[in-house]
VEXSEDREN-524123 format. One record per residue: residue number from 1; residue in three letters; x negated, z negated, y negated of N, C-alpha, C, CB in turn. Coordinates in steps of 0.001 Angstrom, whole numbers. Each point is the difference from the previous one (the first is absolute). Glycine has a CB too. Layout:
VEXSEDREN-524123
<k->NUM&r->Ala&n.x->X&n.z->Z&n.y->Y&ca.x->X&ca.z->Z&ca.y->Y&c.x->X&c.z->Z&c.y->Y&cb.x->X&cb.z->Z&cb.y->Y> $
...
This chain:
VEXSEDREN-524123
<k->1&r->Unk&n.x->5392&n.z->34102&n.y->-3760&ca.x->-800&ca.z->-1036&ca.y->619&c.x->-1387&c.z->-143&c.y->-625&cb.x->1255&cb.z->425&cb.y->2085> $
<k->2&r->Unk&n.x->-1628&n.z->832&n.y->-2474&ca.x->-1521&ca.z->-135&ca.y->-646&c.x->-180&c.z->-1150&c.y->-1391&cb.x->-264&cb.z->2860&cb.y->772> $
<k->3&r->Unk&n.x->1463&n.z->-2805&n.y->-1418&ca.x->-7&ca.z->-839&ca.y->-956&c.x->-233&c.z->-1604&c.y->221&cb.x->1355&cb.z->1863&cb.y->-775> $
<k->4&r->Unk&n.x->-206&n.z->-2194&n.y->1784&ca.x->-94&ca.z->-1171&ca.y->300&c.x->-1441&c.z->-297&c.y->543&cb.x->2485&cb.z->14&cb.y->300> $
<k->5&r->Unk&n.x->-3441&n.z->391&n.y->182&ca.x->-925&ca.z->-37&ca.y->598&c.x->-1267&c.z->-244&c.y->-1154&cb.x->1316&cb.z->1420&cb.y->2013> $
<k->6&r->Unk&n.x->-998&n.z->156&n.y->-3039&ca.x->-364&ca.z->-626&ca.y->-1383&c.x->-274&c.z->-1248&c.y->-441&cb.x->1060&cb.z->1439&cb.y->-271> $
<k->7&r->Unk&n.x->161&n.z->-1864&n.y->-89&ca.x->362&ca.z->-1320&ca.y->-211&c.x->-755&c.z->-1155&c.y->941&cb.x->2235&cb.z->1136&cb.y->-746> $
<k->8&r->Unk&n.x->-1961&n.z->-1047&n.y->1576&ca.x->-409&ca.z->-944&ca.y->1314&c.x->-1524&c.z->-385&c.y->-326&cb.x->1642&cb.z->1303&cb.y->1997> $
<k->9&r->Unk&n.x->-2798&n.z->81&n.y->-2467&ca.x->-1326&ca.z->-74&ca.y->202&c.x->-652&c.z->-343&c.y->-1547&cb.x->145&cb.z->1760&cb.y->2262> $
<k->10&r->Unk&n.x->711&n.z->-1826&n.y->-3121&ca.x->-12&ca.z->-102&ca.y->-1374&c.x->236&c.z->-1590&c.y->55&cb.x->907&cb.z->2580&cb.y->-891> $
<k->11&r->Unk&n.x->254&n.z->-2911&n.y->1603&ca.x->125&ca.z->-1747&ca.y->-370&c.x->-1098&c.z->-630&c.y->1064&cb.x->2981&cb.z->-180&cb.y->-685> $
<k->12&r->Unk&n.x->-3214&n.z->284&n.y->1746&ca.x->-930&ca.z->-648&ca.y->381&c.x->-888&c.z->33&c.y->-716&cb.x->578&cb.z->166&cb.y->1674> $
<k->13&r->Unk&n.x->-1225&n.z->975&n.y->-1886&ca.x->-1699&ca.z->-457&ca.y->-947&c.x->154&c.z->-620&c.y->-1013&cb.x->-1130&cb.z->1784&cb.y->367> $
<k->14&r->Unk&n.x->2420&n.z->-1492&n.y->-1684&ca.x->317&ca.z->-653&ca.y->-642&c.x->-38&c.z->-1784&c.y->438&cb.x->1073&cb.z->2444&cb.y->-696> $
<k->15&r->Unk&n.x->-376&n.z->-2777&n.y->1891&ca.x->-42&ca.z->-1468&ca.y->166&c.x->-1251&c.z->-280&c.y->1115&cb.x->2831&cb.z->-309&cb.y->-561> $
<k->16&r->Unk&n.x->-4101&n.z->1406&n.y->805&ca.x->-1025&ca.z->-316&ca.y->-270&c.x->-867&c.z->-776&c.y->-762&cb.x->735&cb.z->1336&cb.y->717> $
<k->17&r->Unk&n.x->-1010&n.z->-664&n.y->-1400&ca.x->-527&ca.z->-148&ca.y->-1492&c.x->385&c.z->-1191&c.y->-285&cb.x->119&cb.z->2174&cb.y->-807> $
<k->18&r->Unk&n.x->1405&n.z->-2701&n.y->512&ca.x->413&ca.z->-1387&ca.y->-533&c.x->-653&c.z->-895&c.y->1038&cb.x->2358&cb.z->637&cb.y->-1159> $
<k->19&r->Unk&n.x->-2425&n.z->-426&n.y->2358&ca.x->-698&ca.z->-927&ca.y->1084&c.x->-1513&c.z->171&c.y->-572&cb.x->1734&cb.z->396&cb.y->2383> $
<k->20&r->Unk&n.x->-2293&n.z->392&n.y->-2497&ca.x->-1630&ca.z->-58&ca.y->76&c.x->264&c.z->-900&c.y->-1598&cb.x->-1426&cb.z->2859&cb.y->1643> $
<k->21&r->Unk&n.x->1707&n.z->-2628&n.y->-2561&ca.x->261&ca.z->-1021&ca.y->-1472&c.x->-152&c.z->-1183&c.y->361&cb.x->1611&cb.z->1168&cb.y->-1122> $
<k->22&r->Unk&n.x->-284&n.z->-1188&n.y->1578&ca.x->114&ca.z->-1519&ca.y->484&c.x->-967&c.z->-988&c.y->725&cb.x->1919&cb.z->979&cb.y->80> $
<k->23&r->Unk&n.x->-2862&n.z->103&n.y->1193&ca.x->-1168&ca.z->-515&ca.y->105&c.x->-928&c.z->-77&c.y->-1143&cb.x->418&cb.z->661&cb.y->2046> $
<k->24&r->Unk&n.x->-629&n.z->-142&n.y->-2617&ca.x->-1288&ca.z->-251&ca.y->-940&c.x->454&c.z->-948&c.y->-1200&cb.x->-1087&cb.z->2466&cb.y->537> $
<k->25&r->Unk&n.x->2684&n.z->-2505&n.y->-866&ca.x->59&ca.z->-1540&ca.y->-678&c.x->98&c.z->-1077&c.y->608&cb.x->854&cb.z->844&cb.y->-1371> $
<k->26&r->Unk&n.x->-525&n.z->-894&n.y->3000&ca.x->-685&ca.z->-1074&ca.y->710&c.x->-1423&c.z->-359&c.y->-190&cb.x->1535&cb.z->609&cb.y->1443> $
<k->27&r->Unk&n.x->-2099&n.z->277&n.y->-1215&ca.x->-1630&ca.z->-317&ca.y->400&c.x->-604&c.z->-115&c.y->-1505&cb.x->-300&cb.z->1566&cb.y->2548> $
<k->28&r->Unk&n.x->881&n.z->-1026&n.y->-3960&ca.x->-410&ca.z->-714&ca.y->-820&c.x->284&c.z->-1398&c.y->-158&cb.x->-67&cb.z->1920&cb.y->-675> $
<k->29&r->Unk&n.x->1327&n.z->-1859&n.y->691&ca.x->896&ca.z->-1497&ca.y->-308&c.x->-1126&c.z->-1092&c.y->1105&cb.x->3405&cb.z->1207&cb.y->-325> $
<k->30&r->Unk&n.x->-3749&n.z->-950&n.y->1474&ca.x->-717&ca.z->-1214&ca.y->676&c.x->-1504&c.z->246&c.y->-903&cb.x->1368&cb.z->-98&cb.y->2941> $
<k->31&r->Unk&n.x->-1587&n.z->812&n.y->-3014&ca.x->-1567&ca.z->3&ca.y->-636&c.x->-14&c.z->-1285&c.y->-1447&cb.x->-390&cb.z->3299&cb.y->695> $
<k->32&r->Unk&n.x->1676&n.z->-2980&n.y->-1319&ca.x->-44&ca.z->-626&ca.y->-1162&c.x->261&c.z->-1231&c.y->-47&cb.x->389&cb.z->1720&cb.y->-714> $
<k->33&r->Unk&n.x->224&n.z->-1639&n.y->1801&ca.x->420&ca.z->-1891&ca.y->651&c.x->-1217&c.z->-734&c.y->613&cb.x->2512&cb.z->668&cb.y->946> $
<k->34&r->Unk&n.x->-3255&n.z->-110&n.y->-248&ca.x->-1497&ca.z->-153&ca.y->274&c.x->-871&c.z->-609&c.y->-1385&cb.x->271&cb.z->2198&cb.y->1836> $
<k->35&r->Unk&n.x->-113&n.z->-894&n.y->-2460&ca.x->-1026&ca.z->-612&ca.y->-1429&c.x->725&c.z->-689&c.y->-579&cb.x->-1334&cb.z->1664&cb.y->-589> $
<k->36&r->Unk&n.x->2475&n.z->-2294&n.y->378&ca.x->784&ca.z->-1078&ca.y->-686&c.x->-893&c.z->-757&c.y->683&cb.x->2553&cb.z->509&cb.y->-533> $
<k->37&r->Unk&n.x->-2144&n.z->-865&n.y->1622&ca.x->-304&ca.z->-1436&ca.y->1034&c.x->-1266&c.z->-199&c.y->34&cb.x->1687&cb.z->248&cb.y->1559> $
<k->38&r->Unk&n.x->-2705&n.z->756&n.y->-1837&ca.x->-1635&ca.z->-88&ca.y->74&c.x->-521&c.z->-499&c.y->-1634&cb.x->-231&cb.z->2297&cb.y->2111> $
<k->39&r->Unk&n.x->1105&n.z->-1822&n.y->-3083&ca.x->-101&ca.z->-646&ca.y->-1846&c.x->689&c.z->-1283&c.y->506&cb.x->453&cb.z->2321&cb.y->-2164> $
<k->40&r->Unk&n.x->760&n.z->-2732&n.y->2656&ca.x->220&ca.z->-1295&ca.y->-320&c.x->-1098&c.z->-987&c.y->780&cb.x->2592&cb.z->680&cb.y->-429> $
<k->41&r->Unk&n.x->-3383&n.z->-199&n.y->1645&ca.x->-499&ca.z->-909&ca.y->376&c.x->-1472&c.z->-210&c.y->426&cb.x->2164&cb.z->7&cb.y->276> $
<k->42&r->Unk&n.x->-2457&n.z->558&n.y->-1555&ca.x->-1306&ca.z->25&ca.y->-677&c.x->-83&c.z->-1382&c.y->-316&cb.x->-65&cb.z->2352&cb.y->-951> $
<k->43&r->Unk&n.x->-1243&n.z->-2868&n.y->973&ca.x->14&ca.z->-1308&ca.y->-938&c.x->-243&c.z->157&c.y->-2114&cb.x->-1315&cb.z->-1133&cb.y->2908> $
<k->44&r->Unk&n.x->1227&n.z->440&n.y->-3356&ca.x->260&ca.z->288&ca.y->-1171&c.x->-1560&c.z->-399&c.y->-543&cb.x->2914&cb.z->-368&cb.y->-30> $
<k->45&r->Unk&n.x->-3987&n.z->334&n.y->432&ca.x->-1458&ca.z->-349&ca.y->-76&c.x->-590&c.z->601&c.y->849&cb.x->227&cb.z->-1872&cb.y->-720> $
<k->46&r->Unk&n.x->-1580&n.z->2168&n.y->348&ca.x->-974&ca.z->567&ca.y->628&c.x->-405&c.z->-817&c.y->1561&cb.x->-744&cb.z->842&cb.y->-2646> $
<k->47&r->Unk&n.x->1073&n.z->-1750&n.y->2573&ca.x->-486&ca.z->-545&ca.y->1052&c.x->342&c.z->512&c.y->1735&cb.x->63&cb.z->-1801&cb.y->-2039> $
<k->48&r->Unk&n.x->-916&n.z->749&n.y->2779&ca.x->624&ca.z->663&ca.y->1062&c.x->905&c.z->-528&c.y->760&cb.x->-1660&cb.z->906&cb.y->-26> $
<k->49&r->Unk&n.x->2670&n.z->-681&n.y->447&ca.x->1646&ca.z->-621&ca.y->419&c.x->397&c.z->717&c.y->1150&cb.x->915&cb.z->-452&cb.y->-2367> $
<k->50&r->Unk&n.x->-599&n.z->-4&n.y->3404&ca.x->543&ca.z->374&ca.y->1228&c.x->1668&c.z->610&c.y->-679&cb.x->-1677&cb.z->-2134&cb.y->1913> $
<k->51&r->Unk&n.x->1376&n.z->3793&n.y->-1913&ca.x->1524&ca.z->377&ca.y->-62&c.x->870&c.z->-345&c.y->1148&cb.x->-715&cb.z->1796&cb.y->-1308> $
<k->52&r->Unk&n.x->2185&n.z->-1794&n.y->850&ca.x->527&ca.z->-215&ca.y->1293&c.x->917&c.z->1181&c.y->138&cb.x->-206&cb.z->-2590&cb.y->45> $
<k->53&r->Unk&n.x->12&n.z->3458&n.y->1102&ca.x->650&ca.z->1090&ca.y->-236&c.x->2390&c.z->-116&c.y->395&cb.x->-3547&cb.z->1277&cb.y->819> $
<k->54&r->Unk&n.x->3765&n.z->-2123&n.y->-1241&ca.x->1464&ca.z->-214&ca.y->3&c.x->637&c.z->760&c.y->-1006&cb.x->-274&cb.z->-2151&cb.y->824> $
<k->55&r->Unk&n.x->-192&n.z->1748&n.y->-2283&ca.x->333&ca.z->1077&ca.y->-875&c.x->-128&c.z->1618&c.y->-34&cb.x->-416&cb.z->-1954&cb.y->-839> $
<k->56&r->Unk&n.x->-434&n.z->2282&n.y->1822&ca.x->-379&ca.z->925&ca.y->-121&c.x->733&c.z->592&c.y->1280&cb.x->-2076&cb.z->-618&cb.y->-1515> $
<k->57&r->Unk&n.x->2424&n.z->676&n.y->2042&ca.x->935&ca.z->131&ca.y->1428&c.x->1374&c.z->130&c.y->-617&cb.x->-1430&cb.z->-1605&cb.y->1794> $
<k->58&r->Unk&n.x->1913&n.z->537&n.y->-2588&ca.x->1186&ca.z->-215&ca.y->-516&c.x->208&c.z->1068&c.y->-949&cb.x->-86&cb.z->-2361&cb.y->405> $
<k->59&r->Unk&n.x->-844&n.z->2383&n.y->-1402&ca.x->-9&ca.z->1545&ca.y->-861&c.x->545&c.z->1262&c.y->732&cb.x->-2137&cb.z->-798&cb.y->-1119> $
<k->60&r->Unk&n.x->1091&n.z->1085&n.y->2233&ca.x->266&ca.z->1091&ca.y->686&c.x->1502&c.z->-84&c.y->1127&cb.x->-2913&cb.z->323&cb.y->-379> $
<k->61&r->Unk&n.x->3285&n.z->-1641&n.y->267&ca.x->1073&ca.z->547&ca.y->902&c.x->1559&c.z->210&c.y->-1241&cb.x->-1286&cb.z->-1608&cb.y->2790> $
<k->62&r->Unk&n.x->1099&n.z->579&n.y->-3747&ca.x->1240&ca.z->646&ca.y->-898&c.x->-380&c.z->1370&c.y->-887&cb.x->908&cb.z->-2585&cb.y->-276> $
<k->63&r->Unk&n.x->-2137&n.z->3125&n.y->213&ca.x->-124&ca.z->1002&ca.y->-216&c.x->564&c.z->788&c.y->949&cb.x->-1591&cb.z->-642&cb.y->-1199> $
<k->64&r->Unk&n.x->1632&n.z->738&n.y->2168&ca.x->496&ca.z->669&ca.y->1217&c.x->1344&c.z->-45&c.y->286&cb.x->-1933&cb.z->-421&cb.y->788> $
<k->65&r->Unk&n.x->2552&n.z->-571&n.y->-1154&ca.x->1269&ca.z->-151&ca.y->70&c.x->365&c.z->668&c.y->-1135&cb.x->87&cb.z->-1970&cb.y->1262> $
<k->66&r->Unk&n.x->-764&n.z->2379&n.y->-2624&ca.x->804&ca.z->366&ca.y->-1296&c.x->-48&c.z->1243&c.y->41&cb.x->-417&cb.z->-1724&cb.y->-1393> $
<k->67&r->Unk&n.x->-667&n.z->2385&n.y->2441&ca.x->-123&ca.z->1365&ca.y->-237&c.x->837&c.z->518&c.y->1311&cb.x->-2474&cb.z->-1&cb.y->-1453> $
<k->68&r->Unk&n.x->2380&n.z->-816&n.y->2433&ca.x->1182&ca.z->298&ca.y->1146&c.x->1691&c.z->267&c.y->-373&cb.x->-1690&cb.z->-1628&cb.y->1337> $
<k->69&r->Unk&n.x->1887&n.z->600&n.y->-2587&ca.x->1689&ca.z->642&ca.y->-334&c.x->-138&c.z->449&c.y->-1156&cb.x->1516&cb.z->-1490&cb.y->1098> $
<k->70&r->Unk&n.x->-2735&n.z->2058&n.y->-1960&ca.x->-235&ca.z->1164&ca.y->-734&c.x->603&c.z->1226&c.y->649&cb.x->-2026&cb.z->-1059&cb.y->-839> $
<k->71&r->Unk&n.x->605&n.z->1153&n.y->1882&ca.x->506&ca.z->1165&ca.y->1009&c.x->1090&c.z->575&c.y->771&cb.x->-1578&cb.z->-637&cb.y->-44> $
<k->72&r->Unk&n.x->2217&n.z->-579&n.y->265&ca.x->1748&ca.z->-178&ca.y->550&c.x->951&c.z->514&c.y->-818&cb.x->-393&cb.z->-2031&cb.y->950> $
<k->73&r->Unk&n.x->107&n.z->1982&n.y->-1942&ca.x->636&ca.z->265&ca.y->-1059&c.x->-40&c.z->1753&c.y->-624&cb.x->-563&cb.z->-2807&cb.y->-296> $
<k->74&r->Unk&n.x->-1134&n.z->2948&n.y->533&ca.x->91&ca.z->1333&ca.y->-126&c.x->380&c.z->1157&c.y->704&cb.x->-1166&cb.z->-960&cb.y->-922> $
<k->75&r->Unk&n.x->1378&n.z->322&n.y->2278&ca.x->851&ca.z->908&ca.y->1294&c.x->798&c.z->170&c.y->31&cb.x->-635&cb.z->-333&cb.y->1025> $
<k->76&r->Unk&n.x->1276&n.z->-695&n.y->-1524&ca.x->1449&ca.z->-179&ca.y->86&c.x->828&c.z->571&c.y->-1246&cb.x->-555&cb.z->-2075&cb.y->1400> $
<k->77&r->Unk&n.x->-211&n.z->1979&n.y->-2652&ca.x->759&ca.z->1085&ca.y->-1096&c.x->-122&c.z->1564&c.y->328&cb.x->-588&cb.z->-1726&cb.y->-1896> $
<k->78&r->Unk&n.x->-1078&n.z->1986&n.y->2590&ca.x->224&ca.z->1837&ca.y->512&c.x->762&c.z->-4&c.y->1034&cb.x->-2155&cb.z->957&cb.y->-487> $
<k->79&r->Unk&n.x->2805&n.z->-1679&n.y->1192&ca.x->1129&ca.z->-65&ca.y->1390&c.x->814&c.z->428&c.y->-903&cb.x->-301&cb.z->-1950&cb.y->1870> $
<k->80&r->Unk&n.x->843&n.z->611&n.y->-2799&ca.x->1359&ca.z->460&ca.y->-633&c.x->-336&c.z->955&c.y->-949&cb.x->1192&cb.z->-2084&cb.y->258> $
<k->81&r->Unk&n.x->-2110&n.z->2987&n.y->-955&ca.x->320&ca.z->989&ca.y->-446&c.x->-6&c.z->1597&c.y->1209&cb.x->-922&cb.z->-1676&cb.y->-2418> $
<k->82&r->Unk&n.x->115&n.z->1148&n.y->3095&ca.x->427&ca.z->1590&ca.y->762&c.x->1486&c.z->-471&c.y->617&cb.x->-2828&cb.z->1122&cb.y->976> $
<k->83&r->Unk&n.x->3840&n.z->-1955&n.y->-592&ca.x->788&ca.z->-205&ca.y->334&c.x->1325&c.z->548&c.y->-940&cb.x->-1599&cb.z->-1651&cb.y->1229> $
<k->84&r->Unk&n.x->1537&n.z->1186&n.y->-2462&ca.x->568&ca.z->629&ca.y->-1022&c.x->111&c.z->1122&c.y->-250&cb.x->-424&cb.z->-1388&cb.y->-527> $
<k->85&r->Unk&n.x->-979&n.z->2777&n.y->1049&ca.x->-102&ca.z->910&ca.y->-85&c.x->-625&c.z->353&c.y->-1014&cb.x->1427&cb.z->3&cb.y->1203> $
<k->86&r->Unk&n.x->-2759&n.z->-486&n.y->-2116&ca.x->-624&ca.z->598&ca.y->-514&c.x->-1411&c.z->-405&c.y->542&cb.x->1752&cb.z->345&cb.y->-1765> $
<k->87&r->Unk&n.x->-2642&n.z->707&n.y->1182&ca.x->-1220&ca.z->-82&ca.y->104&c.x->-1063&c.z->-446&c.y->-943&cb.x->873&cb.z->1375&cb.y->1246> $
């Protein structure tokens, strides 16, 4: 029984870890979608121009969406490898 238990406390942290990843390529992935949407909607002159923050919303939410099934993705391959049985 000790083994299985082994095992048991080994794959969780293991599919820890892939969870905490997965957060931090979320929270990059929106950051970068942010500064997309804040470069595209810059004006292209010094002057002064009412930004409109749409692009910049929009950045951050398909950033969020790209790093959301990044992350989906990275759970789900350490699922199926501790499932398979390796580490």
């Amino acid at each position: 029984m000790p083994i299985a238990i082994d095992f048991r406390n080994r794959a969780l942290t293991s599919l820890r870890n892939a969870s905490f990843t997965a957060l931090i390529t979320m929270g990059l992935s929106t950051f970068s979608g942010l500064l997309v949407g804040w470069y595209v909607s810059q004006p292209p002159n010094s002057q002064k121009v009412e930004v409109k923050p749409e692009p910049i919303l929009n950045g951050g939410f398909w950033g969020t969406v790209i790093g959301f099934l990044i992350g989906i993705g990275v759970v789900l391959n350490k699922t199926r490898e501790l499932k398979d049985g390796s580490n």
